[in-house]
C-alpha positions as CSV (number, residue, x, y, z in Angstrom):
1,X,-13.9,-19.7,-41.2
2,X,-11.0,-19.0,-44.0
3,X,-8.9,-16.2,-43.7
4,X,-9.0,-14.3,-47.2
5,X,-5.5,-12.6,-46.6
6,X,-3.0,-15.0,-46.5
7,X,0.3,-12.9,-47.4
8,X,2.5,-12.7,-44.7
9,X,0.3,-14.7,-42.5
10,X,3.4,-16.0,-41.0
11,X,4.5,-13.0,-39.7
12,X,1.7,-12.2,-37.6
13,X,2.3,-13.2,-33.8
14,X,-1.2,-14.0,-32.7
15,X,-2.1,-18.1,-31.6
16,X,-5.0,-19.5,-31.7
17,X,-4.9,-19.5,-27.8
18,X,-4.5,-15.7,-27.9
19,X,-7.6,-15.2,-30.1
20,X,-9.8,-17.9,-28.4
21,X,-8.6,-15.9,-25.0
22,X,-9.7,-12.3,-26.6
23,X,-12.9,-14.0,-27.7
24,X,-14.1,-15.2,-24.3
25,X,-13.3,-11.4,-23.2
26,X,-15.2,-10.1,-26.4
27,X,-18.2,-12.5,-25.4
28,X,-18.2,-12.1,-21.9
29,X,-21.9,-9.8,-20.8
30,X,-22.3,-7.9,-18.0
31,X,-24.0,-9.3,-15.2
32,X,-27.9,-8.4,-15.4
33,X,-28.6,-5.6,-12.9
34,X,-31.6,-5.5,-10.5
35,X,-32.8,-2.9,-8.0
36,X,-31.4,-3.5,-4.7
37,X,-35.2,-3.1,-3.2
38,X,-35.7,-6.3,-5.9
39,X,-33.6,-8.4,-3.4
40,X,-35.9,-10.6,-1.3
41,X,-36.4,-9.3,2.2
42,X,-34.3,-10.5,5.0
43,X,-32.4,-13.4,2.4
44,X,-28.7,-13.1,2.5
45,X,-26.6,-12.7,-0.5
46,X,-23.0,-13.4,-0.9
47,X,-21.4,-10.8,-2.4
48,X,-18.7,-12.0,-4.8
49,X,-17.1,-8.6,-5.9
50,X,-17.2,-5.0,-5.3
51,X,-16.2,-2.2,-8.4
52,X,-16.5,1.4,-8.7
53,X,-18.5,2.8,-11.4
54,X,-18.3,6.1,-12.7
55,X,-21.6,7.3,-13.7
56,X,-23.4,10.5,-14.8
57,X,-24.5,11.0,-11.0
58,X,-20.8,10.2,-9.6
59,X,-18.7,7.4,-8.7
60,X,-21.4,4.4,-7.5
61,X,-20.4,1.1,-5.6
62,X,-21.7,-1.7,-7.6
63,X,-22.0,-5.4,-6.1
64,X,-21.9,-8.7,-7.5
65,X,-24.6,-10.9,-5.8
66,X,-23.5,-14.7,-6.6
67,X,-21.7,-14.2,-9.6
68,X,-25.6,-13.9,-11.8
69,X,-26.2,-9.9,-10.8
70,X,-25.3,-6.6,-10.3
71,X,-26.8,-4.4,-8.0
72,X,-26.5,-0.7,-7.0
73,X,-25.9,0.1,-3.2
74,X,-27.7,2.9,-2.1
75,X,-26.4,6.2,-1.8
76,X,-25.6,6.0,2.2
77,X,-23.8,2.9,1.9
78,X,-21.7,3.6,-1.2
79,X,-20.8,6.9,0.2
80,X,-19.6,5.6,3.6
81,X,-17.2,3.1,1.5
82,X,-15.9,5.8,-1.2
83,X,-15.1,7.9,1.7
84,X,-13.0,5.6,3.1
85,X,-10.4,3.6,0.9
86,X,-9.0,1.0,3.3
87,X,-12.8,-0.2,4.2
88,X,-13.4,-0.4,0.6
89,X,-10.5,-2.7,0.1
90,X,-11.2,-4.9,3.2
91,X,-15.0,-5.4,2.0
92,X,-13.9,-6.2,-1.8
93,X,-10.8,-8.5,-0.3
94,X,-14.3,-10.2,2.1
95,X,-16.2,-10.3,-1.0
96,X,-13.4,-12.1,-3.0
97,X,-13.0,-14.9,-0.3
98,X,-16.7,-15.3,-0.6
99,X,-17.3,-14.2,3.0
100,X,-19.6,-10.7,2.2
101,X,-23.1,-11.4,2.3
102,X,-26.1,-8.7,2.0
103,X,-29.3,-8.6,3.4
104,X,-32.4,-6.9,2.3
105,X,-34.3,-5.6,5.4
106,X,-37.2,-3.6,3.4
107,X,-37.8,0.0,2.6
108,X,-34.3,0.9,2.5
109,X,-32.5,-0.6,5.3
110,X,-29.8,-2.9,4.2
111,X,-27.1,-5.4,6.4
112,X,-24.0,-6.4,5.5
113,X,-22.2,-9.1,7.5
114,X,-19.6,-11.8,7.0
115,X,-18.8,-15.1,8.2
């Protein structure tokens, strides 16, 4: 691609490496979400990161499961770790070192445990 303004190029502060670091942001997608009852039953699933999300319903905990998708936690288990600030930072520091892993046990009884 040509750039079609060309005066004062020179005075713009902006590398190559800045632009090709803005563009991976730009390209990145959201993980895919699923419904946590899609998870297979009693499989467990490392949990690589934990985020708040503000939605129209309130603030939700979302997980990343293996760095390919998000899920929702239900309601009882995302309210138990908004209420409580320091367990939500020692679960997302788990889930960082790879150690958090979620289990499916059907209906909608969920495990989490580390290792």
């Amino acid at each position: 691609m040509t750039c079609l303004w060309r005066r004062n190029q020179d005075s713009l502060n902006i590398s190559k490496m800045d632009l090709s670091a803005l563009n991976k942001i730009a390209e990145r997608e959201f993980l895919p979400k699923k419904k946590a009852t899609d998870l297979e039953k009693d499989h467990a699933y490392m949990v690589t990161a934990l985020k708040e999300v503000k939605t129209r319903f309130g603030t939700k905990i979302v997980a990343e499961i293996d760095d390919s998708f998000q899920i929702f936690l239900p309601e009882k288990i995302s309210s138990a770790i908004l209420k409580d600030q320091e367990l939500f930072n020692n679960l997302s520091n788990t889930a960082n070192k790879l150690s958090l892993f979620i289990t499916y046990q059907g209906g909608t009884s969920f495990k989490l445990t580390t290792c």
